[in-house]
C-alpha positions in Angstrom: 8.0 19.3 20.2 4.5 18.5 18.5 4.1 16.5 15.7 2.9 19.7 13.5 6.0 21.4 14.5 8.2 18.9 13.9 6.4 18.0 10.4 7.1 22.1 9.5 10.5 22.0 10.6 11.1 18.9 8.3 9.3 20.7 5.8 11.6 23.6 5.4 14.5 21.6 6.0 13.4 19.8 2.3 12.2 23.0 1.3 15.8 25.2 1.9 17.7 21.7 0.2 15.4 21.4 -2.3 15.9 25.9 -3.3 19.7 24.7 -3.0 19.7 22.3 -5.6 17.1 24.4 -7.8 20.1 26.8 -7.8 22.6 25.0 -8.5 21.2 24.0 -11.8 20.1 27.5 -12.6 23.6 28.4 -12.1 25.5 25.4 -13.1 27.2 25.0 -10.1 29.8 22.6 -9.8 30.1 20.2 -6.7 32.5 17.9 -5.9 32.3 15.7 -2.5 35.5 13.8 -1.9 37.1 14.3 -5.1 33.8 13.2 -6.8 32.1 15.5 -9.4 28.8 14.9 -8.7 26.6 15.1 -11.8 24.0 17.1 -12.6 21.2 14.5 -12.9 21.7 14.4 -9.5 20.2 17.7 -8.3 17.7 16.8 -10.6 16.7 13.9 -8.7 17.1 15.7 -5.5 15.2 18.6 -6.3 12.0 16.5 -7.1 12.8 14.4 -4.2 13.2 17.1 -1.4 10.5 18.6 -3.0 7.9 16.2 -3.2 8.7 15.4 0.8 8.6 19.5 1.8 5.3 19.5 0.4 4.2 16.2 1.7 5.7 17.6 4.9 3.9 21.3 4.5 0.3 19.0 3.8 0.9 16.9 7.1 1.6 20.0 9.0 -1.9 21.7 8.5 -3.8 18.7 9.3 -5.8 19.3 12.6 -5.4 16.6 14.9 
């Protein structure tokens, strides 16, 4: 696997979990991992962070060589 294609893969990986998280506070989804209600600022966070790393993935991914 080339570096572009593994850079896209990582992309949409970030991409797909950042979507999930975007959805989850559209909807007000509650999540609970072990017994722990994990709190909405969370996806917050996690939205901006998968985000900004899909896109940073997406940008490294068009780069010729």
């Amino acid at each position: 696997m080339g570096r572009s294609t593994f850079t896209l893969v990582a992309a949409v990986i970030f991409a797909a979990i950042a979507v999930l998280h975007a959805i989850r506070i559209f909807y007000g989804w509650e999540a609970v991992i072990g017994g722990w209600a994990v709190p909405m600022w969370f996806s917050w966070v996690a939205l901006v962070v998968s985000g900004y790393l899909a896109w940073n993935g997406w940008q490294l991914a068009q780069k010729p060589r």
